[in-house]
Structures are given as structure tokens and as C-alpha cells.
C-alpha positions in Angstrom: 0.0 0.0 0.0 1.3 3.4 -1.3 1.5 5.8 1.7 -0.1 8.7 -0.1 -3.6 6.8 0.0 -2.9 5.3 3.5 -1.9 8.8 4.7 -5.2 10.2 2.5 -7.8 7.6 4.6 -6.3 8.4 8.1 -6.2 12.0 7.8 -10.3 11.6 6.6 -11.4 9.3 9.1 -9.3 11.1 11.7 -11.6 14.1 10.7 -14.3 12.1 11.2 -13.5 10.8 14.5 -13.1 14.5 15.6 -15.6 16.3 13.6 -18.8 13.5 13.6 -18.5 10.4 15.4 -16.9 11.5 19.1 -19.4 15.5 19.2 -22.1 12.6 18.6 -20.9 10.6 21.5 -20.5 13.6 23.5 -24.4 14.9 22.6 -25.5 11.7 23.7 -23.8 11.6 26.9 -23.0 15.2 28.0 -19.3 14.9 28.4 -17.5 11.7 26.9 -15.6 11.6 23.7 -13.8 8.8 23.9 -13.9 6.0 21.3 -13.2 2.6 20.8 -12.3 -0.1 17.9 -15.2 -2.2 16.0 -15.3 -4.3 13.1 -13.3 -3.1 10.1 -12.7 0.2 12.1 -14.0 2.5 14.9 -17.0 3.9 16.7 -18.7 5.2 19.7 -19.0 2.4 22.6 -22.7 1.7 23.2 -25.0 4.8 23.8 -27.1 5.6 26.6 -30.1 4.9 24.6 -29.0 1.5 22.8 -26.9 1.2 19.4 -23.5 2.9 18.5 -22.0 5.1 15.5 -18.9 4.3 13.6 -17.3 3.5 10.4 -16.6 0.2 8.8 -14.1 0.0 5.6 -15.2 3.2 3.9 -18.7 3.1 5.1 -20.7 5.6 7.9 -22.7 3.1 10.2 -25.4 3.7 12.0 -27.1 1.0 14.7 -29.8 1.8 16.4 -30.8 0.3 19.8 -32.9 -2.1 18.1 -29.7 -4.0 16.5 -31.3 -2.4 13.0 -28.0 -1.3 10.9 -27.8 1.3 8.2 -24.4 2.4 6.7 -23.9 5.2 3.6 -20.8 5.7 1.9 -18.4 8.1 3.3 -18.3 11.6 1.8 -18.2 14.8 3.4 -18.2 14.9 7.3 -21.4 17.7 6.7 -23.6 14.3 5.2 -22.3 12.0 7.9 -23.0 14.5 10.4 -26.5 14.7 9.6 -26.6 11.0 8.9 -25.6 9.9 12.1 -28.0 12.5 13.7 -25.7 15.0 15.1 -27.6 18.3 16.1 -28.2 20.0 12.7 -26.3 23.8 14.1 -23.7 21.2 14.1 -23.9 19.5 11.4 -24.6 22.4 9.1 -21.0 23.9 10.2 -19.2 20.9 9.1 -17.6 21.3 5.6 -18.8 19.8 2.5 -16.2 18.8 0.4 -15.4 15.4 -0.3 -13.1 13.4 1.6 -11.1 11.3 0.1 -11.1 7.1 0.7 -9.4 4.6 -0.7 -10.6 1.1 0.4 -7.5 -0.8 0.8 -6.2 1.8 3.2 -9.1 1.7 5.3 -9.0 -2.1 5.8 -4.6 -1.8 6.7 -6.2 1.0 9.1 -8.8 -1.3 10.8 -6.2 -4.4 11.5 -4.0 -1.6 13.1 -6.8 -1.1 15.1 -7.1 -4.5 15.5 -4.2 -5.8 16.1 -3.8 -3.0 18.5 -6.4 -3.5 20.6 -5.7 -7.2 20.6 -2.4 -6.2 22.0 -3.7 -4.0 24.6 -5.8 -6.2 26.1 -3.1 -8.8 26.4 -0.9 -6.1 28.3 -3.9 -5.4 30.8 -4.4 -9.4 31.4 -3.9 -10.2 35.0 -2.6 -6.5 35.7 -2.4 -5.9 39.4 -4.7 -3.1 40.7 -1.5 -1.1 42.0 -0.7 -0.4 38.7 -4.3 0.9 38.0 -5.0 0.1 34.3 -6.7 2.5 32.2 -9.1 1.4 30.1 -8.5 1.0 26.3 -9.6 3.7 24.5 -9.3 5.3 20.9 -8.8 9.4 21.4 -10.4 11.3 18.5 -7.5 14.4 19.2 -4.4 12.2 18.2 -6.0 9.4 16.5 -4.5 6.2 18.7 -5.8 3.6 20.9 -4.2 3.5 24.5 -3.9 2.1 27.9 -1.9 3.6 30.7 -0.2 1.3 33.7 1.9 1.4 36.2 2.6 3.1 39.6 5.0 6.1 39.7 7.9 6.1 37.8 7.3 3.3 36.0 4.0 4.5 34.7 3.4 4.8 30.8 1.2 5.4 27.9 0.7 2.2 26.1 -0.2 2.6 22.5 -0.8 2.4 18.8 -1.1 5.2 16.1 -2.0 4.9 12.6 0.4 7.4 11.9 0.4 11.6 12.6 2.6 14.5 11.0 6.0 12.5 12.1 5.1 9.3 10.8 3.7 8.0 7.6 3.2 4.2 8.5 1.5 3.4 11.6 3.2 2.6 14.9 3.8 1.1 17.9 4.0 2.9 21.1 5.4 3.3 25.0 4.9 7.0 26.4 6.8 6.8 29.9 5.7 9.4 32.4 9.0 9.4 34.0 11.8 10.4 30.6 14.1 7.3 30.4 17.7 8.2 31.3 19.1 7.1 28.0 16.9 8.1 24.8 18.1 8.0 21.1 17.7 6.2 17.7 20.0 3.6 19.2 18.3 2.8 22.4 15.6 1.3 23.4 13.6 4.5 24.0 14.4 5.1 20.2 10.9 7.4 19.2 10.8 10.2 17.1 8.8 13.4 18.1 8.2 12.3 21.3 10.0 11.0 24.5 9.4 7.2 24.4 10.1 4.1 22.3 8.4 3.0 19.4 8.0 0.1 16.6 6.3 -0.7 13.4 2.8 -1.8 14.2 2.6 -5.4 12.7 1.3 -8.1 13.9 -0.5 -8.6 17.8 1.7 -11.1 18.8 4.8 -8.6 18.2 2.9 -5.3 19.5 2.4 -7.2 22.7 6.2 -8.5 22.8 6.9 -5.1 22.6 5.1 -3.5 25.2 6.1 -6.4 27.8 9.8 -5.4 27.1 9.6 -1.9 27.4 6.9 -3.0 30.9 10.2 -4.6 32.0 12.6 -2.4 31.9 10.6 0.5 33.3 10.1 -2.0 36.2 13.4 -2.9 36.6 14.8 0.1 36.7 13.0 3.3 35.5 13.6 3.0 31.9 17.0 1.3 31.6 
């Protein structure tokens, strides 16, 4: 996959989860915005009043609390605004122009998800309630899915991006709270535009292999 059309279908589902599908979480509930992964991509969690909003492939979905699903194609974030029901002062502010989708992207974009989540949920197995685990959530601001564990200094910021202004490809992620001692492109602690470690978001298995490692070495020592 070319990254011009994987960097295209981020940047307009990103606008979607900012501009559509978490205000229309938020107008259900009052105050939450965060998200989470679904099938072949994103979406609220359940709403107060039964069935959820999301997107699947390149697809606007709309359940209602009846389990009765309607999806449209994706266009402008104005039309899904009104189709998922967002308030229509809302909705008409939205822009109209097209965005653009390319349907291979989209799928790469949902097993990132996927795998992700996945990963994160193998992290958070059997954690101790000392470290008190956030739960797994996909923030419409930057675009990721992420946890948060540990006490003190060995508490981090667990994640996986599809990609943002520094990176093209989608990635990999551990945040620590507390900078490592020893940072750089030949450490562990090896990110780029941020203070952290990170690595190519393939497959669950290896996402969760990383996060373990960089879970032990904050434990063992603060970062190593």
C-alpha cells in the first residue's frame, strides 16, 4: 500500500472521529468523547439509549438500539454528520467537500486497530490493581488507541497510532511518564517526536512482545 492513499484515509477518518462520530458521542452523553475499535474500524461504545455510530471500511454506520443497521458511503463529514444524527447547528457547520477514501487503506487502518487492541488487552491481562489500568480507548485528538499502567515512575502510555505529522506508517508505542535516562535512535527508548520508544505496528503477537519489554525495563529500573 502506497503511503499517499494510507496517509489520504487516516487524515479523513481522523476528521471524522473528531468532527462527527466523538461530538455525537459527546451529545448523547454530556461529556464523553472517547472511542473505541469495532469491526473493520471505529465507533462510539454503546450509547445511553442503545446502538452505537462508527465506520466500517469506507462506510458511515449507524445502529440503532434495536440491533437495525444502516451504513452510507463516506463523503463529506457535513452528510455523515446529519446521517448519524448530530444536532443540525452542528452539522450544518461541518464542511462539505469530499473526503477522500481509498478502500485498501481503510482495511490496513482497521487491522492496526485491531491488532492493537488485541495487543492491549493482552498487556492489561492479569494486571495488578496497584498499577491501576486505564481502560483501552481510541482518542479522536491524536487518532490512537491506548492504555496507561503502572505506579509512579514506571507508569506509561501504552499505544498504537495509525500514523500523525511524524510518521507515515502506523506505529507502535510506549509513552513513559517518567523520561528514560538514556533516549536516542540507538536505544531502546528510540521514538521520534516524542520522548518514548516505538516500533512498526505489525502483527498482535509482536505489539504485545513489545510493550512487555519496554513493561520490563521501566520496572526494573526506571527506563534502563
Amino acid at each position: 500500500m502506497d503511503d499517499v492513499p494510507l496517509v489520504a484515509m487516516r487524515r479523513s477518518l481522523h476528521a471524522l472521529a473528531e468532527g462527527v462520530v466523538s461530538p455525537l458521542r459527546v451529545q448523547a452523553t454530556g461529556n464523553e468523547i472517547a472511542l473505541q475499535v469495532r469491526p473493520e474500524g471505529f465507533g462510539t461504545p454503546d450509547l445511553p439509549g442503545g446502538g452505537w455510530v462508527g465506520t466500517a471500511g469506507t462506510q458511515l454506520v449507524r445502529v440503532g438500539a434495536d440491533g437495525d443497521a444502516k451504513a452510507i458511503a463516506i463523503t463529506s463529514l457535513r452528510a455523515a454528520a446529519r446521517f448519524v444524527g448530530l444536532d443540525e447547528a452542528a452539522a450544518a457547520a461541518l464542511p462539505d467537500d469530499t473526503l477522500e477514501v481509498h478502500a485498501g487503506a481503510a482495511l490496513i487502518l482497521a487491522d492496526v486497530w485491531a491488532n492493537g487492541d488485541e495487543a492491549l488487552r493482552g498487556l492489561l491481562d492479569g494486571a495488578s490493581p496497584a498499577d491501576e489500568p486505564a481502560p483501552i480507548n481510541l482518542w479522536p485528538e491524536h487518532f490512537d488507541i491506548a492504555t496507561e499502567l503502572g505506579a509512579g515512575e514506571t507508569r506509561a502510555t501504552y499505544g498504537i497510532s495509525p500514523g500523525d505529522d511524524d510518521h507515515t506508517e502506523p506505529y507502535a508505542y510506549v509513552a513513559p511518564w517518567t523520561a528514560p535516562a538514556e533516549t536516542g535512535s540507538a536505544t531502546f527508548w528510540n521514538a521520534h517526536g516524542f520522548t518514548g520508544a516505538e516500533r512498526p505496528a505489525e502483527d498482535a503477537d509482536e505489539i504485545l512482545a513489545f510493550f512487555r519489554a519496554a513493561r520490563e525495563l521501566l520496572t526494573a529500573g526506571g527506563g534502563g
